[in-house]
N, C-alpha and C positions, 0 to 999 in steps of 0.2 A: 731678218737682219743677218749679215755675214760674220763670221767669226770677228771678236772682239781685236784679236793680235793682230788682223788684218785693216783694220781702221785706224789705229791708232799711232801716232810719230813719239818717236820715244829718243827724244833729245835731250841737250844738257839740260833743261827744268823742266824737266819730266819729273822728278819727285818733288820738286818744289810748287808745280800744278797740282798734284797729287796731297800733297798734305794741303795746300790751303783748301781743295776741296770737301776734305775728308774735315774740316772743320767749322768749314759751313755746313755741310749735308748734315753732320751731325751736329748740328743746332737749330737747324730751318730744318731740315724734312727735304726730300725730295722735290715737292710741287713749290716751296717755301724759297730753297735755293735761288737767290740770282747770280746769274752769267756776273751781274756787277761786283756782285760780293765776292764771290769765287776768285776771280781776278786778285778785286784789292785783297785779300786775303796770302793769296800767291803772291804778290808782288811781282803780278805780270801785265803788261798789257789785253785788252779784248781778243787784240788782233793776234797776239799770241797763244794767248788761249785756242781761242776756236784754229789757230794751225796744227793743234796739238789734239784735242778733240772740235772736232765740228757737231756734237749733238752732245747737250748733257747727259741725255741718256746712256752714253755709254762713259761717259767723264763716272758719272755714276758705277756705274757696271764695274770699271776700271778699279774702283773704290772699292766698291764691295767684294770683288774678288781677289783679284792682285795684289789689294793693297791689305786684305786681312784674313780671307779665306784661304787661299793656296796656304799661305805662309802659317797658318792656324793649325788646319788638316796636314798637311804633310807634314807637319811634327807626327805624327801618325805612323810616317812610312820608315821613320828610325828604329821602332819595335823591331826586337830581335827575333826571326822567325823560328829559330829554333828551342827557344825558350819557353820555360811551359806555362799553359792554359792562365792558369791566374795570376804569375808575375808578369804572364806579357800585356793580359786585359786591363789589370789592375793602372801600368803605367799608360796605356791608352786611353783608359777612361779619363785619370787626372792629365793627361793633354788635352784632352776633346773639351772639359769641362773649363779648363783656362781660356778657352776660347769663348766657348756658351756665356760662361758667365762674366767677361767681360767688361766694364763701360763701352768699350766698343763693340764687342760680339753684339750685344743685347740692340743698341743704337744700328747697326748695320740691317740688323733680323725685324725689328720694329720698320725700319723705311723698305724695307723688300716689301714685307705682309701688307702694308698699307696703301701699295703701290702699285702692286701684283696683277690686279684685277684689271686694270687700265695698263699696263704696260706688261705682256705676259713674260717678255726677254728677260724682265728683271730676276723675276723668279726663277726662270728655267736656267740663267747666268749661275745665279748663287747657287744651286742645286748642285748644277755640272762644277763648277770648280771648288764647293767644299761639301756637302754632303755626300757626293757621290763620289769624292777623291777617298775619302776616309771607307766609303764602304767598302770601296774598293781594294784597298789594303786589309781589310777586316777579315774578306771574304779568302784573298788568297793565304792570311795567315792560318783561316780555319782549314782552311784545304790542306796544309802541310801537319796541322795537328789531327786531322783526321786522319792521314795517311802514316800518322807514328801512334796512333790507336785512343790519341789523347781525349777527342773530341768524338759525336753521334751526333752527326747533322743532315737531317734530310735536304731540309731546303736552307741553304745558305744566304740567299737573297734577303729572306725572312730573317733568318737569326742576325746576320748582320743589323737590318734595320732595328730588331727588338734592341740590342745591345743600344745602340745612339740614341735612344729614344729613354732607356734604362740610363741613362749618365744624365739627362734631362728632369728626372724627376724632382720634385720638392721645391728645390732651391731656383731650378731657373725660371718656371713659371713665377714663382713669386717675387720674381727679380726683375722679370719683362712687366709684372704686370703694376708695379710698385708699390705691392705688398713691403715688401723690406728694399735695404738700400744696401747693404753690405752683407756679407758670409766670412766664415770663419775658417780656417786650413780646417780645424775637424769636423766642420760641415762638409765642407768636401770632398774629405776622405770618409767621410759616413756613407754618401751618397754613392761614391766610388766602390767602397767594399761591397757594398748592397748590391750595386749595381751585376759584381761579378760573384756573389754568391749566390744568385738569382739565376744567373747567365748559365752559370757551371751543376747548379741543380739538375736544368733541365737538360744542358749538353754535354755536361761531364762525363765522363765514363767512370 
């Protein structure tokens, strides 16, 4: 499939295709979705629609990235790099985790995994424009703390993903999986402190 930005016509109802989408996907599912629904949802015509996306799959993709991951993750890339180790983690974690935990995060992460297997774009879409956007910020703010003696990081790649995966604990599994329905601000600054007293154990100096 060709890049996303390349498909796609992005005219005056452009966000108004885009939220009636994102309200059906997230109620039907991916396979669930109709073209018809989507539409009346938008308050667009068919023929409108498909001038705007000609494949749901990427009406999709559009949804899950654009319209919640970029904008998720690059809250990420306003961390101040020169700032130290745990005031800078600490406010990254409580960004990442607004997103994780979500009604939509969670909704957005539930139709990729389910989806995944039979349509591998979906997954590799959401990867590239939010998991990998945030690592990526992760990675070159460790670099700057290693080079002011803050941080001992052999392998970056690694600590980065440990970190994402470390602000994931507890709350979001039991969140995706409908264990609980709600959390609390001091559940997730529980999970947040932990998250970077764990992180800074192993790479602190």
């Amino acid at each position: 499939m060709h890049a996303i930005s390349d498909q796609i016509k992005r005219g005056r109802k452009y966000d108004q295709v885009i939220a009636g989408a994102r309200q059906i996907f997230l109620h039907d599912g991916f396979e669930g979705a109709s073209v018809d629904d989507i539409a009346k949802a938008a308050g667009v015509s068919k023929a409108t629609l498909y001038s705007y996306f000609p494949d749901k799959r990427l009406l999709f993709l559009e949804v899950a990235t654009a319209g919640c991951c970029r904008q998720a993750y690059d809250a990420v890339q306003e961390i101040n790099g020169d700032r130290p180790p745990a005031e800078v983690l600490y406010a990254a974690a409580m960004d990442l985790m607004c997103f994780f935990l979500s009604d939509f995060g969670r909704a957005i992460y539930r139709v990729v995994v389910a989806e995944s297997e039979r349509f591998p774009e979906l997954g590799r879409e959401y990867w590239q424009n939010g998991p990998a956007r945030a690592r990526a910020v992760l990675i070159g703010y460790f670099q700057n703390a290693i080079d002011r003696g803050e941080l001992v990081i052999a392998d970056l790649d690694l600590a980065a993903d440990q970190f994402l995966e470390l602000c994931k604990v507890d709350l979001f599994p039991r969140l995706v999986m409908g264990l609980e329905r709600d959390y609390s601000a001091a559940d997730q600054k529980r999970i947040a402190t932990g998250a970077v007293d764990m992180f800074l154990a192993r790479y602190g100096t």
